[in-house]
N, C-alpha and C positions, 0 to 999 in steps of 0.2 A: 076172579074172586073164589073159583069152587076151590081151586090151588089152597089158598088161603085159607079157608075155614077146614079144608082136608090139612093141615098140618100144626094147626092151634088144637089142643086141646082142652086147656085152662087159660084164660083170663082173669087176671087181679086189677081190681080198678083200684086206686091210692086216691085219696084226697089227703087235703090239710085244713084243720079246723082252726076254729077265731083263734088258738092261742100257739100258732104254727107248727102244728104238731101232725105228722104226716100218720097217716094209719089205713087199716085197710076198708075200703067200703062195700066193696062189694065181690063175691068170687064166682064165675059163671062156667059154665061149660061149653063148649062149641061144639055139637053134634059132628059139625061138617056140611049140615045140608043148605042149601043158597037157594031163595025163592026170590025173584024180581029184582036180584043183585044187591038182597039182606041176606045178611052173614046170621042163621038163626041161633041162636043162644039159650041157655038155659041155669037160671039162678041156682049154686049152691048156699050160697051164704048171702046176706045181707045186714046191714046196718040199721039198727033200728032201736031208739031210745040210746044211744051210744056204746051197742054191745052188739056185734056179729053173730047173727043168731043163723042154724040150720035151716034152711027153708024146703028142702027136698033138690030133688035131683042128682044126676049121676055123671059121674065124664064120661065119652064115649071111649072106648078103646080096650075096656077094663082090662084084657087079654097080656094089650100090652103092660100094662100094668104090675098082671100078676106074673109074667114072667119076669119081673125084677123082682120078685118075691113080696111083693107091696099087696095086700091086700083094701083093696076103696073103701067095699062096704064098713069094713070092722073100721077103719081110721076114721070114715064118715059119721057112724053109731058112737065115735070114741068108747071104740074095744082094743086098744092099739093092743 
């Protein structure tokens, strides 16, 4: 499992709601770290009242990130 949580970054969780309509529910982070063979995770976005709201958190890696010229924080703030 450490393999695993070291090479995810981001997780998108999709559902589909009563009118079949797929969307996103939830968007999380995966640090990488594995405690008792839980893959630990951390909430960016969630679903709530039927709107994807920010909740806090950051993906781990950011580095890699910015050397594709991608900045997190500012996309995260929506400062694109």
């Amino acid at each position: 499992m450490p393999t695993v949580a070291a090479s995810v970054d981001l997780v998108v969780h999709l559902g589909i709601d009563a009118s079949g309509r797929r969307g996103v529910n939830e968007v999380v982070a995966v640090p990488g770290r594995v405690e008792d063979d839980v893959i630990e995770t951390e909430a960016l976005f969630v679903r709530r009242g039927g709107a994807l709201e920010r909740v806090g958190g950051v993906p781990p890696r950011r580095e890699a990130y910015e050397r594709a010229g991608i900045d997190v924080l500012a996309l995260l703030a929506g400062d694109r």
